[in-house]
C-alpha positions in Angstrom: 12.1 -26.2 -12.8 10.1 -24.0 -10.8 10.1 -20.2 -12.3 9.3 -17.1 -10.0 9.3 -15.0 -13.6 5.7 -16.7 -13.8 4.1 -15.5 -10.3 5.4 -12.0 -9.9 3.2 -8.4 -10.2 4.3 -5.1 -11.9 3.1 -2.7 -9.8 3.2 0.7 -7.6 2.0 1.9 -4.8 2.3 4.9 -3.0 1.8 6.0 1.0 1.9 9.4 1.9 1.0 11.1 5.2 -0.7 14.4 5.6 -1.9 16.8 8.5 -4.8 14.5 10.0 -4.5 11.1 7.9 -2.4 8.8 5.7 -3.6 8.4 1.8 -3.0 5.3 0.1 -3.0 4.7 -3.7 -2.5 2.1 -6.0 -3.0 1.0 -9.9 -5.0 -1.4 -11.1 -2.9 -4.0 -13.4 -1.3 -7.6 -12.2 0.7 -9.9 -14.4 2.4 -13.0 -14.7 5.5 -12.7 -17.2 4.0 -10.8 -20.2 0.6 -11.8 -19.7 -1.7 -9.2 -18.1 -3.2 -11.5 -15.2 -5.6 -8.5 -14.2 -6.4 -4.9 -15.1 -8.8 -4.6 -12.2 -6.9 -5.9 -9.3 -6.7 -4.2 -6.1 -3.9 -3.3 -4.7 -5.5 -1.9 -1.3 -6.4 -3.9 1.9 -8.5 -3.0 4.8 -6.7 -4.9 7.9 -9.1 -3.4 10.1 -11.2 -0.6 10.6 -8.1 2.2 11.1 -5.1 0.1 9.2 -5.0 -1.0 5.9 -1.8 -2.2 3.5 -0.8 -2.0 -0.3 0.3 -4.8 -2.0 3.3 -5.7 -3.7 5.4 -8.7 -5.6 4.3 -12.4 -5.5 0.4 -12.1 -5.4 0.1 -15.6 -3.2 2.5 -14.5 -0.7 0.6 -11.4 -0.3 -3.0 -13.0 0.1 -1.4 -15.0 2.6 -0.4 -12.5 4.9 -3.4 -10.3 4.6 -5.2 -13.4 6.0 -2.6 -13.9 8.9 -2.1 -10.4 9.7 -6.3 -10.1 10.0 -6.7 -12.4 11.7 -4.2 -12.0 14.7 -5.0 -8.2 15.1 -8.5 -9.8 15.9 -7.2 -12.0 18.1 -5.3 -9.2 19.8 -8.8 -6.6 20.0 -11.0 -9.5 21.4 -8.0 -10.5 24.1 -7.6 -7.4 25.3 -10.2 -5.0 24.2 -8.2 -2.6 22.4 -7.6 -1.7 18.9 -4.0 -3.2 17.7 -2.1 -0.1 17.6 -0.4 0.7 14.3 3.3 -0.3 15.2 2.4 -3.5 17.1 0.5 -4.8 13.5 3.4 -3.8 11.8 6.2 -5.4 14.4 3.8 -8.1 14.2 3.7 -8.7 10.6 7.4 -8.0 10.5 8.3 -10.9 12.5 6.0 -13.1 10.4 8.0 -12.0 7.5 11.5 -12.6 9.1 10.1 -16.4 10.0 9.6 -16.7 6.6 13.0 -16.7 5.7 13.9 -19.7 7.3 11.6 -21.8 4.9 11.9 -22.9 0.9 11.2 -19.3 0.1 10.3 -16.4 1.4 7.5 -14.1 1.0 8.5 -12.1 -2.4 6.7 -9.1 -0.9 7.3 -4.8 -0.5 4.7 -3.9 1.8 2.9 -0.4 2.9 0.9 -0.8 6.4 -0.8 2.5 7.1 -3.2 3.5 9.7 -4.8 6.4 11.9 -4.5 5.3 16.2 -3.3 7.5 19.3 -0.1 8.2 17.6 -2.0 9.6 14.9 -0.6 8.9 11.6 1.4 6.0 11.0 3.3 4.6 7.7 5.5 1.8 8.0 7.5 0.2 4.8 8.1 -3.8 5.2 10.1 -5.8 3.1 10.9 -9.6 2.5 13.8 -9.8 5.0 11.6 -8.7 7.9 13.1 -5.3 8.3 10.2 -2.6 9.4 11.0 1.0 8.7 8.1 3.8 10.0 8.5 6.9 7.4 7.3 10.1 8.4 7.0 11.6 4.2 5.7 9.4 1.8 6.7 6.0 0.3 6.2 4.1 -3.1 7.0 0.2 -4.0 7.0 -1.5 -7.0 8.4 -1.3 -10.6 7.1 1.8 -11.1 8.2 3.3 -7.8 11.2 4.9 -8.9 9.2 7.4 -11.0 6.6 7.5 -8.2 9.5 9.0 -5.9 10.5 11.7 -8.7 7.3 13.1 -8.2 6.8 13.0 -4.6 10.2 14.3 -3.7 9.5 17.1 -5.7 6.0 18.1 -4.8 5.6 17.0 -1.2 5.0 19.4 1.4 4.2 18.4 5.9 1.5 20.8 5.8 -0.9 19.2 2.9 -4.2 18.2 4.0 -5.8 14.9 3.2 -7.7 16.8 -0.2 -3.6 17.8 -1.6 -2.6 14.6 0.0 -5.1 12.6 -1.9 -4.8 15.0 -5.0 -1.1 14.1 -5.0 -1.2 10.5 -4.7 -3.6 10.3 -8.1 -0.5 12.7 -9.5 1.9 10.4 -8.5 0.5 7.1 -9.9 -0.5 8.6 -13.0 3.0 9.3 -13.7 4.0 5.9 -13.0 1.4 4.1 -15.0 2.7 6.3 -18.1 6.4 5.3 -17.8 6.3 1.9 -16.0 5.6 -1.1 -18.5 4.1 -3.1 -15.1 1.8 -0.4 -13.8 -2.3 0.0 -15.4 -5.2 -1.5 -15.0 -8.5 0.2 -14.9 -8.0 3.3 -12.8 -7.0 4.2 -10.0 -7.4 2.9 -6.2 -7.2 5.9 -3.3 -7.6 5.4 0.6 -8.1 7.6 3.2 -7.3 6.5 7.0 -7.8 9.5 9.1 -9.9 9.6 13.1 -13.0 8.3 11.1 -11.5 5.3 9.9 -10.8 3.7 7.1 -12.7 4.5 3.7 -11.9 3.6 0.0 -12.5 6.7 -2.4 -15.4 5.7 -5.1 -14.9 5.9 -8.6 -16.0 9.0 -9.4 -14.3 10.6 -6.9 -10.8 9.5 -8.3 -11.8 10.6 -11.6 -12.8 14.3 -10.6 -9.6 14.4 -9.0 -8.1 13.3 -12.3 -10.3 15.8 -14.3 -8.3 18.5 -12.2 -5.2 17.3 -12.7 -5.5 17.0 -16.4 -6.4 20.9 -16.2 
């Protein structure tokens, strides 16, 4: 009999938007039952150049609509010469998700899609049963989310910039990997998408911002 205990990921992954940009983060570990699959997965997708989306729950199901969701929102920028806006990739990706309810299983998925377009900032949370909700704060999936949320309900501010915002992120899933028996890996995975685009924090910058945190 066929056992969804033996495909699921522990995880958490955190959104949070600031003055001029949203700031992704994510930790590192994936695993199948017990078995640690991966301590150097990442969690973090570039969908194009100003949207990206974390990942969360059934690894497949999420590979899957990485591909699809790429590849229509170039479709839609080579039809009509635009960038996808934010909410479009995000009603899009919905519906995808809502089609997939109607077959064997669904997609076992908690989604973050996140990007930087005229609106300016965008984060929308997506879940298995199609819904699409935009939040205007801050949001965290996964097993270790509910500690994520402790800490950004208490230290969140509207006014941080993209440095606090990023600073806080790091804060956040550090907490997370501590408590949350699914949450590890190697590291820690930050994004930035702000006017200039989308850009992945190196190594070393992720561990300077961990070096101040830990004073």
């Amino acid at each position: 009999m066929f056992s969804l205990k033996g495909v699921k990921s522990g995880t958490t992954t955190v959104g949070i938007v600031c003055k001029d940009g949203v700031v992704l983060a994510a930790e590192k570990k994936a695993t199948m039952g017990y078995l640690v699959a991966s301590k150097e997965d990442v969690k973090i997708v570039e969908i194009m150049p100003h949207i990206a989306m974390t990942q969360a729950g059934m690894v497949g199901d999420v590979q899957a609509l990485t591909r699809y969701l790429t590849a229509e929102s170039k479709l839609f920028e080579l039809r009509t010469r635009k960038r996808i806006p934010v909410k479009a990739a995000a009603t899009l990706l919905s519906n995808i998700l809502y089609g997939g309810r109607w077959s064997f299983f669904p997609y076992m998925v908690q989604l973050i899609l996140a990007g930087y377009d005229e609106r300016g900032p965008n984060l929308f949370i997506l879940h298995p049963d199609g819904s699409s909700l935009e939040e205007k704060k801050f949001f965290a999936t996964g097993s270790g989310s509910p500690i994520a949320f402790g800490v950004l309900e208490s230290q969140y501010k509207e006014s941080l910039s993209i440095d606090e915002c990023k600073k806080l992120a790091v804060m956040t899933v550090k907490a997370a990997i501590e408590r949350d028996i699914g949450s590890g890996g190697k590291g820690i995975d930050v994004a930035v998408i702000d006017k200039n685009g989308f850009r992945m924090l190196k190594e070393a910058e992720v561990e300077k911002i961990l070096e101040g945190i830990k004073k």
